[in-house]
N, CA, C, O and CB atoms as a CASP TS submission, in Angstrom:
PFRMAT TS
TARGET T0000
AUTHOR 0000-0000-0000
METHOD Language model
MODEL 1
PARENT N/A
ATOM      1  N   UNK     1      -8.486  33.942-108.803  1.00  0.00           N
ATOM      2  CA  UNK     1      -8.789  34.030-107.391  1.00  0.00           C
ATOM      3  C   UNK     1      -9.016  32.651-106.788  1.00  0.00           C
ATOM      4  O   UNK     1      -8.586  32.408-105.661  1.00  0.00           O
ATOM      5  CB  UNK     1     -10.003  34.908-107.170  1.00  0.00           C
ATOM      6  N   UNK     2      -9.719  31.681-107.543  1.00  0.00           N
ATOM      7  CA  UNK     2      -9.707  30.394-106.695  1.00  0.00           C
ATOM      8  C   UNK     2      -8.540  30.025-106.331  1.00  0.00           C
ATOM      9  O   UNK     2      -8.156  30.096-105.163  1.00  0.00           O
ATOM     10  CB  UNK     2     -10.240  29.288-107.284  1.00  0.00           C
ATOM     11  N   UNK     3      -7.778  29.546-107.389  1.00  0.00           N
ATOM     12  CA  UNK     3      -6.149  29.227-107.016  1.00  0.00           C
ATOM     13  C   UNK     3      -5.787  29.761-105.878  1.00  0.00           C
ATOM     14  O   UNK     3      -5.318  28.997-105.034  1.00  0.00           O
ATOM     15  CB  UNK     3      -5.092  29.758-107.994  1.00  0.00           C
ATOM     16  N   UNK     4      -5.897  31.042-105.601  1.00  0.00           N
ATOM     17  CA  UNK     4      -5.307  31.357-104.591  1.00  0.00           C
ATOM     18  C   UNK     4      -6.375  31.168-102.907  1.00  0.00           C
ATOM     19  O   UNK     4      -5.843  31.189-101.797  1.00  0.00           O
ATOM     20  CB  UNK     4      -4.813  32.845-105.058  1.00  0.00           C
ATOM     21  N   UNK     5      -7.757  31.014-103.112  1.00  0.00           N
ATOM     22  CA  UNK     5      -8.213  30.034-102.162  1.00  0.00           C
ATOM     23  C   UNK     5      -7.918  29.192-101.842  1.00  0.00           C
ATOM     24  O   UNK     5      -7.745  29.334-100.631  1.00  0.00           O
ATOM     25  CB  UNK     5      -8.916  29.684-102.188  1.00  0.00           C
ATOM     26  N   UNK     6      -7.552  27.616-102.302  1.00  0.00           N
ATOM     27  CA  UNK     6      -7.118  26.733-102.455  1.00  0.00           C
ATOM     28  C   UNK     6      -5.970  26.626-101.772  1.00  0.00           C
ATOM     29  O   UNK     6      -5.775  25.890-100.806  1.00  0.00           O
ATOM     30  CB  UNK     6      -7.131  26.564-103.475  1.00  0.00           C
ATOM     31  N   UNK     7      -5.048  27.521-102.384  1.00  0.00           N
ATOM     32  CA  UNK     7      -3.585  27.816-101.537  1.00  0.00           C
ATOM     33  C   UNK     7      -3.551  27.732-100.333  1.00  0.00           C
ATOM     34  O   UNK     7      -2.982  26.846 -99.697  1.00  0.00           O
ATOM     35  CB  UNK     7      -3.021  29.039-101.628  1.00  0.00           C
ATOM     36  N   UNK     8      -4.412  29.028 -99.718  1.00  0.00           N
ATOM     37  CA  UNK     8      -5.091  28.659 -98.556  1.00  0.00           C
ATOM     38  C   UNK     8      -5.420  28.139 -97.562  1.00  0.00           C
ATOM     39  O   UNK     8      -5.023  28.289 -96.406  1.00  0.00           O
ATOM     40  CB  UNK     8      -5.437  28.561 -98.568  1.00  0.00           C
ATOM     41  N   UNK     9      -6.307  27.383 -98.074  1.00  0.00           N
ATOM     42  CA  UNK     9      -7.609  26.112 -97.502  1.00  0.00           C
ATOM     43  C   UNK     9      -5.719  24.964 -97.516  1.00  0.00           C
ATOM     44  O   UNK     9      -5.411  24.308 -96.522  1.00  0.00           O
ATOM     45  CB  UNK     9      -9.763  25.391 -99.440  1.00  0.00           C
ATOM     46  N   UNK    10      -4.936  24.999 -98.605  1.00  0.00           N
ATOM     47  CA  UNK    10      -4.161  24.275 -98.387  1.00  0.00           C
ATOM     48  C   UNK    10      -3.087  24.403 -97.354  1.00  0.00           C
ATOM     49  O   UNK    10      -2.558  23.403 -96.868  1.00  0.00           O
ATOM     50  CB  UNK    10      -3.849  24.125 -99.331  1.00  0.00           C
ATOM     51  N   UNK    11      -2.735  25.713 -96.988  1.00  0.00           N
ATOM     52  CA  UNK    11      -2.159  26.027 -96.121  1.00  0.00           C
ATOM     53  C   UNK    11      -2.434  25.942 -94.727  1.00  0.00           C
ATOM     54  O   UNK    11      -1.592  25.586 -93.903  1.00  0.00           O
ATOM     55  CB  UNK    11      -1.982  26.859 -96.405  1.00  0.00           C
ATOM     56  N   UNK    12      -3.948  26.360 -94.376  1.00  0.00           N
ATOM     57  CA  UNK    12      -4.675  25.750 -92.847  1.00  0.00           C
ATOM     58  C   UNK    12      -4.273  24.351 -92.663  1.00  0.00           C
ATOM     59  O   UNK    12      -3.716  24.083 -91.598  1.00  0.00           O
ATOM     60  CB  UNK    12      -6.486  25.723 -92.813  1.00  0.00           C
ATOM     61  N   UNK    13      -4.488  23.270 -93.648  1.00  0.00           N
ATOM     62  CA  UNK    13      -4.712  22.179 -93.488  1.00  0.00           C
ATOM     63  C   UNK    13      -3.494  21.968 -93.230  1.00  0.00           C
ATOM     64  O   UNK    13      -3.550  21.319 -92.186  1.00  0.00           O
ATOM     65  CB  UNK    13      -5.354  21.526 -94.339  1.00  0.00           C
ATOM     66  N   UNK    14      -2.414  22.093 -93.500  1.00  0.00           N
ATOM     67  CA  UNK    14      -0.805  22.205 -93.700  1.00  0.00           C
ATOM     68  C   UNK    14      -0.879  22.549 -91.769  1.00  0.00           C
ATOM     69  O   UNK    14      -0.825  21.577 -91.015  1.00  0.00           O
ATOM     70  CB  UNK    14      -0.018  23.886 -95.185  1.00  0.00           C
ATOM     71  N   UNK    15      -0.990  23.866 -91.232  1.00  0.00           N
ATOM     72  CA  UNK    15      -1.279  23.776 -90.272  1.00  0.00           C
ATOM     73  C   UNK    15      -1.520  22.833 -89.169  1.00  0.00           C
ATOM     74  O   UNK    15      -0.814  22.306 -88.309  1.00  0.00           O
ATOM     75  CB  UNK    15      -1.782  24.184 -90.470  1.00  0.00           C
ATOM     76  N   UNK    16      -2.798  22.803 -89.504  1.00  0.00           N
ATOM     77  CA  UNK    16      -3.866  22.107 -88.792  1.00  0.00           C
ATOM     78  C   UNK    16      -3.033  20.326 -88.628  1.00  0.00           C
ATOM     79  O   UNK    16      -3.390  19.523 -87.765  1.00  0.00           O
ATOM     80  CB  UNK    16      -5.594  22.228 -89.924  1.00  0.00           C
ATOM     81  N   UNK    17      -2.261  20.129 -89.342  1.00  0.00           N
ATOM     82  CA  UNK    17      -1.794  18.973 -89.522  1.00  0.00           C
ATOM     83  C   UNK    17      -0.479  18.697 -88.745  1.00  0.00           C
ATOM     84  O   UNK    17      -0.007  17.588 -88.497  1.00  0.00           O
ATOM     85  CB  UNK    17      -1.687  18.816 -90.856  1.00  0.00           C
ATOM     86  N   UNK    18       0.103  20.099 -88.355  1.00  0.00           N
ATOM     87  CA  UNK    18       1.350  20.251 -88.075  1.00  0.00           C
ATOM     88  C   UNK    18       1.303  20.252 -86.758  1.00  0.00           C
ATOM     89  O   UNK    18       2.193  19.912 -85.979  1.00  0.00           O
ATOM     90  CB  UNK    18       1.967  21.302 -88.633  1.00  0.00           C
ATOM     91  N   UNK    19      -0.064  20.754 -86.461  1.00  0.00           N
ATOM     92  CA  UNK    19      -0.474  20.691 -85.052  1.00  0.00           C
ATOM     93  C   UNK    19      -1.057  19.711 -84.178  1.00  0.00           C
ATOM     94  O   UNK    19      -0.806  19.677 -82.973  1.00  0.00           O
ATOM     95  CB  UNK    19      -1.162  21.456 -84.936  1.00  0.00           C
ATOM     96  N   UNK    20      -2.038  18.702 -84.916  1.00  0.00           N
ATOM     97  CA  UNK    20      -2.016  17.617 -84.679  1.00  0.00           C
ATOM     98  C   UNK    20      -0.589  17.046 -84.292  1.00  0.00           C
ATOM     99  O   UNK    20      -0.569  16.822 -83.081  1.00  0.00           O
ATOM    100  CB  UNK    20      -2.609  17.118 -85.648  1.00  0.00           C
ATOM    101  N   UNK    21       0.435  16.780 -84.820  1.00  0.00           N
ATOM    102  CA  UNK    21       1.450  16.019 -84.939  1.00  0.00           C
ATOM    103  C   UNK    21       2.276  16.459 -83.456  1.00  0.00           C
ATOM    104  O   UNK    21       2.765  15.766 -82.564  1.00  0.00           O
ATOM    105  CB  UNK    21       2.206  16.283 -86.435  1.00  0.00           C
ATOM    106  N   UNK    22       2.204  17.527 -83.601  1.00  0.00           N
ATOM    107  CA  UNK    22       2.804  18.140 -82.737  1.00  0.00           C
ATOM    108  C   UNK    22       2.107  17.671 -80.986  1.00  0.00           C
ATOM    109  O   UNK    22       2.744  17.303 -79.999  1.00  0.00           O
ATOM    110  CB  UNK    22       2.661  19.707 -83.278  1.00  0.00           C
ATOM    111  N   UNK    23       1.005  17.818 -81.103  1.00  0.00           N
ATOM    112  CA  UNK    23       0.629  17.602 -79.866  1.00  0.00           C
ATOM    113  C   UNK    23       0.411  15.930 -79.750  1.00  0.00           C
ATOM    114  O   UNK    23       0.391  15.365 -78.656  1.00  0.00           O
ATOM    115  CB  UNK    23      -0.657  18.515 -79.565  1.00  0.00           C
ATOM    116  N   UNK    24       0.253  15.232 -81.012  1.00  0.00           N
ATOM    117  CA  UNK    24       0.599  13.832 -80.657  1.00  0.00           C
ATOM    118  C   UNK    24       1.413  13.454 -79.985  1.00  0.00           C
ATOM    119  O   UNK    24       1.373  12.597 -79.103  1.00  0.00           O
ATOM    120  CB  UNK    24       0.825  13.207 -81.406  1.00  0.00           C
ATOM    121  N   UNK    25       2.497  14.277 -80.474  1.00  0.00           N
ATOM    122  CA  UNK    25       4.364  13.803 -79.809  1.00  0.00           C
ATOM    123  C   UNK    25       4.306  14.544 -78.326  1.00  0.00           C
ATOM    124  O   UNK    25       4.958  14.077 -77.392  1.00  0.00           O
ATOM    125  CB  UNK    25       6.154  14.768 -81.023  1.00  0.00           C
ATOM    126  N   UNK    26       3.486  15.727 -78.168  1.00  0.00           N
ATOM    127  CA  UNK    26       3.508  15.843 -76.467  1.00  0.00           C
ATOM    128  C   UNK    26       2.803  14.479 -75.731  1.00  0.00           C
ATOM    129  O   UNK    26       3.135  13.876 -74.711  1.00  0.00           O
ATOM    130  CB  UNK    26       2.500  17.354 -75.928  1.00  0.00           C
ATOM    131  N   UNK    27       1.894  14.295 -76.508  1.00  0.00           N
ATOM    132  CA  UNK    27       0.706  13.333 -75.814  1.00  0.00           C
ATOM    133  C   UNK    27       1.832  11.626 -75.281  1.00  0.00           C
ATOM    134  O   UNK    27       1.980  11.076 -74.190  1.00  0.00           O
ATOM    135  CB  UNK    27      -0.969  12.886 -77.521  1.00  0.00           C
ATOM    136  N   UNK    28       2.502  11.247 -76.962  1.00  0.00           N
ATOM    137  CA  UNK    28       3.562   9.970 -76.459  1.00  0.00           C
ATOM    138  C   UNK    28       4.700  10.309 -76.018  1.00  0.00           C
ATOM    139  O   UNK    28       5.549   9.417 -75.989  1.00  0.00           O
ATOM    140  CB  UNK    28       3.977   9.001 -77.469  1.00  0.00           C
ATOM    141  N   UNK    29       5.068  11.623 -75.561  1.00  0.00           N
ATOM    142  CA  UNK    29       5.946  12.116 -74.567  1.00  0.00           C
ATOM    143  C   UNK    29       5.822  12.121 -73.228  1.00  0.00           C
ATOM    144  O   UNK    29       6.647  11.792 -72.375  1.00  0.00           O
ATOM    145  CB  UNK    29       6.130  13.151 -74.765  1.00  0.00           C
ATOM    146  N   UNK    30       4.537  12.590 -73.093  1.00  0.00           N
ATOM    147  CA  UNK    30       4.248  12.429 -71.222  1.00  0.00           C
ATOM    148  C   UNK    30       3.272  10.931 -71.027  1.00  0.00           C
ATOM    149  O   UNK    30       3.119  10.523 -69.875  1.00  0.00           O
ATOM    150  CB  UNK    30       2.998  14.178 -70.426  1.00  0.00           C
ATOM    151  N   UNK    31       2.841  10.406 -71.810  1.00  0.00           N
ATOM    152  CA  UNK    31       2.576   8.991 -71.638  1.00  0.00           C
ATOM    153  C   UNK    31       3.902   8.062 -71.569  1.00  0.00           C
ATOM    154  O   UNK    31       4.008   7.327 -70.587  1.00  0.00           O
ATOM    155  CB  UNK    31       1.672   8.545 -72.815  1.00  0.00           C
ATOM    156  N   UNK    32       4.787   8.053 -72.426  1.00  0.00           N
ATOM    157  CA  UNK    32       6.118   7.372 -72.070  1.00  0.00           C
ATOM    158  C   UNK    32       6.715   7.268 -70.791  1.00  0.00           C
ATOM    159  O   UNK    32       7.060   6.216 -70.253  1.00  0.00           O
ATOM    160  CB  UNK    32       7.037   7.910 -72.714  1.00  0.00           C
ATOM    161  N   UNK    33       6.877   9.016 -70.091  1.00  0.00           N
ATOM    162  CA  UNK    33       7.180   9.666 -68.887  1.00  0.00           C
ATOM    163  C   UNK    33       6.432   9.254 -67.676  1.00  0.00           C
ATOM    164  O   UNK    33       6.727   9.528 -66.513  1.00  0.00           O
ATOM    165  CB  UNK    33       7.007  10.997 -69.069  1.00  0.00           C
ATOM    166  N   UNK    34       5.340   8.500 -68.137  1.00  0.00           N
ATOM    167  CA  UNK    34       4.026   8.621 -66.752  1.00  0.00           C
ATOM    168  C   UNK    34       4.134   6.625 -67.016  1.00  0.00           C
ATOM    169  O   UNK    34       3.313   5.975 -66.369  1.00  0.00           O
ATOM    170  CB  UNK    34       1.629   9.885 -67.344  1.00  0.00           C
ATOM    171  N   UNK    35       4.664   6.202 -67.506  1.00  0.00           N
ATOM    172  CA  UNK    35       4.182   4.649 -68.050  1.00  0.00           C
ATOM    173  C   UNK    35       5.300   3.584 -66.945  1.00  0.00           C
ATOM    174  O   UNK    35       6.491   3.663 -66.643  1.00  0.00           O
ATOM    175  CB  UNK    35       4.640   4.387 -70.268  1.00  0.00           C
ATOM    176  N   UNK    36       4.567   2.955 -66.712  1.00  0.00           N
ATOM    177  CA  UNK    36       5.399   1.910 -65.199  1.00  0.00           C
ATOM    178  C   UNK    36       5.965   0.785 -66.236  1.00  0.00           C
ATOM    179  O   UNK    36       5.641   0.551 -67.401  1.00  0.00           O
ATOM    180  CB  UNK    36       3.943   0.923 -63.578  1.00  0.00           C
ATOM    181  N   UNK    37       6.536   0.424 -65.730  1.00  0.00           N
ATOM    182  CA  UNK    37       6.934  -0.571 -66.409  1.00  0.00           C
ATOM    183  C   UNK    37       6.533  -1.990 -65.871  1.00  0.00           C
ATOM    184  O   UNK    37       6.242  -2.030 -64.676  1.00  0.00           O
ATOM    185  CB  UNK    37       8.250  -0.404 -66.523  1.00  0.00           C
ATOM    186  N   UNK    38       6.474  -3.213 -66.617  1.00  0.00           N
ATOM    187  CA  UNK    38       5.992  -4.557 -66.487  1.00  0.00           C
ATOM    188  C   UNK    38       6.005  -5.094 -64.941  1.00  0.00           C
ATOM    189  O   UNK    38       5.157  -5.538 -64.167  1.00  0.00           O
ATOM    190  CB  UNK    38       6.882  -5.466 -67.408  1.00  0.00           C
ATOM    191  N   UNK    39       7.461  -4.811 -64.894  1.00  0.00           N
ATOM    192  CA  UNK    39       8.289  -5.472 -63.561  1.00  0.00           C
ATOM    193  C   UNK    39       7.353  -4.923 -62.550  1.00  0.00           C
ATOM    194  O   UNK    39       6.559  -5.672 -61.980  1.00  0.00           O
ATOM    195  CB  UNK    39      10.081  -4.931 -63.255  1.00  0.00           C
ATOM    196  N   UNK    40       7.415  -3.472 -62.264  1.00  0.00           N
ATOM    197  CA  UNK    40       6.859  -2.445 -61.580  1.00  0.00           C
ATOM    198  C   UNK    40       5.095  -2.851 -61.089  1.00  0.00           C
ATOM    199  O   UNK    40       4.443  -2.171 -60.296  1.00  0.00           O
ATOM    200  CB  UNK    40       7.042  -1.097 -62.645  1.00  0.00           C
ATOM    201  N   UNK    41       4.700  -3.837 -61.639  1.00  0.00           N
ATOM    202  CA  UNK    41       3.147  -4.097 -61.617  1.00  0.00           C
ATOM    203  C   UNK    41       2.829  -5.104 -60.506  1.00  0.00           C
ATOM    204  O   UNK    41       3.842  -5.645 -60.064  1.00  0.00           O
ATOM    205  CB  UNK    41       2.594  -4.702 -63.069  1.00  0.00           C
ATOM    206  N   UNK    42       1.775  -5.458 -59.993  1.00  0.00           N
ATOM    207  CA  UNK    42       1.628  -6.314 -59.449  1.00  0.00           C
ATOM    208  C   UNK    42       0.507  -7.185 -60.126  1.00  0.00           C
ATOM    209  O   UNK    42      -0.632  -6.725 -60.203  1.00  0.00           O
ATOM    210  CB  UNK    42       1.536  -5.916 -58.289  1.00  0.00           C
ATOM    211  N   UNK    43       0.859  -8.665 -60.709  1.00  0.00           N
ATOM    212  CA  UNK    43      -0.040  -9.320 -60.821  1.00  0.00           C
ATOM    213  C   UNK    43      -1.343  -9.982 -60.262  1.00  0.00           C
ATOM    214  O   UNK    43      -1.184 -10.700 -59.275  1.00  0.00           O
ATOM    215  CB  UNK    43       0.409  -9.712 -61.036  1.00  0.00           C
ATOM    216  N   UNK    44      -2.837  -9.813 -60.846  1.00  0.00           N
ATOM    217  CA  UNK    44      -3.467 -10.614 -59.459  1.00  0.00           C
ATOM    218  C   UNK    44      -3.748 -11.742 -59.644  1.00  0.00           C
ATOM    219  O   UNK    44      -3.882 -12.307 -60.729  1.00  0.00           O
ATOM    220  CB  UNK    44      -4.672 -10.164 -58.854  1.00  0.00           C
ATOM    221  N   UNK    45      -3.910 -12.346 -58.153  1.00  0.00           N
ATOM    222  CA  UNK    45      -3.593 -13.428 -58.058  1.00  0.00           C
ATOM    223  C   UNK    45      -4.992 -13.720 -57.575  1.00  0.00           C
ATOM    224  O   UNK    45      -5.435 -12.853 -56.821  1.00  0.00           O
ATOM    225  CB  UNK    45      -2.368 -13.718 -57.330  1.00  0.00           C
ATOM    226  N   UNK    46      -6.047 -15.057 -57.911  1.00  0.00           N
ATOM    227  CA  UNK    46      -7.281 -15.254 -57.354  1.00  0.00           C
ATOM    228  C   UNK    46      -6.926 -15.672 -55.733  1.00  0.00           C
ATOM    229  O   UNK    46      -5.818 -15.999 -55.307  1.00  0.00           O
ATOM    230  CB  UNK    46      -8.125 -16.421 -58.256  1.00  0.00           C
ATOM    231  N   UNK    47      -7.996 -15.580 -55.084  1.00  0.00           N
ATOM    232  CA  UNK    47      -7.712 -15.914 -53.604  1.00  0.00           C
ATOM    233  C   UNK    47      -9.014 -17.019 -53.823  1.00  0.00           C
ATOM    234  O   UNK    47     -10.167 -16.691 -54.105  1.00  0.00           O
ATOM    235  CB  UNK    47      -7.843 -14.420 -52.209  1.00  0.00           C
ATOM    236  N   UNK    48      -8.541 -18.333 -53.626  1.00  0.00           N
ATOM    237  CA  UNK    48      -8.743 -19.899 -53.517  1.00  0.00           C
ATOM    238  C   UNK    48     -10.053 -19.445 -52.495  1.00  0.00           C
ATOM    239  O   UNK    48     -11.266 -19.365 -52.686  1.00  0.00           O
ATOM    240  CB  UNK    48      -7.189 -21.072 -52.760  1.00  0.00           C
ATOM    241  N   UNK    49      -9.156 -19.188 -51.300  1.00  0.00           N
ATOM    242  CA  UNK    49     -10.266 -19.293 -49.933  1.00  0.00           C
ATOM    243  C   UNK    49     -11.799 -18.904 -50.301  1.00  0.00           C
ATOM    244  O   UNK    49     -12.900 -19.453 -50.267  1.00  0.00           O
ATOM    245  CB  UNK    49      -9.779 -18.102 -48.612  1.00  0.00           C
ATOM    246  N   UNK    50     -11.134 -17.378 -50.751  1.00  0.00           N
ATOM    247  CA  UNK    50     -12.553 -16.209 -50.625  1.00  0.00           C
ATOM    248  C   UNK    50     -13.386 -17.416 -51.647  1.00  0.00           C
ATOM    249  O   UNK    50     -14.464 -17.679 -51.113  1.00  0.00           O
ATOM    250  CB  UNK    50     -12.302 -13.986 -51.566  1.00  0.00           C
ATOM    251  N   UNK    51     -13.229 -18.041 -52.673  1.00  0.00           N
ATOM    252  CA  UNK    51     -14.165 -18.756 -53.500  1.00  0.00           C
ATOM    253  C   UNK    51     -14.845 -19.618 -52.667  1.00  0.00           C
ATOM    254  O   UNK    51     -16.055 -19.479 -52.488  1.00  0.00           O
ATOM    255  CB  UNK    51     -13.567 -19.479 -54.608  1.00  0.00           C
ATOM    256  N   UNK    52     -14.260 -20.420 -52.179  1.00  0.00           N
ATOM    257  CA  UNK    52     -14.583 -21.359 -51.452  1.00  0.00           C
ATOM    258  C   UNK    52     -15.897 -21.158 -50.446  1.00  0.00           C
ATOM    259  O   UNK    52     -16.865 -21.904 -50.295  1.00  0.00           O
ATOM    260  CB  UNK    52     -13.421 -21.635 -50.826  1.00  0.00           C
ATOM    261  N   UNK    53     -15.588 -19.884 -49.813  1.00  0.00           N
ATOM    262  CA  UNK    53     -16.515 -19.543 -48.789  1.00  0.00           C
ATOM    263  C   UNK    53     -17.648 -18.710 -49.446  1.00  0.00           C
ATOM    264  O   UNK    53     -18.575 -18.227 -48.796  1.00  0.00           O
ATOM    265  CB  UNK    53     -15.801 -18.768 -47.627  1.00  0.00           C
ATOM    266  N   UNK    54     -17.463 -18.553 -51.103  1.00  0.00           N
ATOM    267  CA  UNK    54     -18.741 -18.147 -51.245  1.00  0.00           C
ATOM    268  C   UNK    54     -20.041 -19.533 -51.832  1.00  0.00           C
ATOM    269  O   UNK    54     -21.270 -19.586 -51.885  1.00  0.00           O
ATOM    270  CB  UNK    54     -18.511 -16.837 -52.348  1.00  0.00           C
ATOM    271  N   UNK    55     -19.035 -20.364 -52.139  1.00  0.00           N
ATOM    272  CA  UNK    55     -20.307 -21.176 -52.932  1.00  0.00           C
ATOM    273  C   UNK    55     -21.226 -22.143 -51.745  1.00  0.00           C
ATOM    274  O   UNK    55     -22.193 -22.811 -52.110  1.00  0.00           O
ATOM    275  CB  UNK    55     -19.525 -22.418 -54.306  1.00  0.00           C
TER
END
């Protein structure tokens, strides 16, 4: 009877693992889909003035 617990407990995990994976690949699927690209960004840039007028 253990053996066949084991089997089991090995089989959930088998699961449980398959499902992880699975929803990983949704997760870097709609992050890929949702992700801007470099170009697409705007860099910031300090503003000189605004410093100036605070010190």
């Amino acid at each position: 009877m253990q053996g066949r617990n084991s089997e089991s407990v090995s089989e959930g995990e088998q699961v449980e693992a398959a499902e992880r994976e699975a929803a990983r690949r949704r997760l870097l699927i709609q992050a890929e889909a949702e992700r801007v690209p470099v170009e697409e960004t705007t860099r910031a840039v300090r503003e000189r003035r605004w410093r100036r007028e605070q010190r």
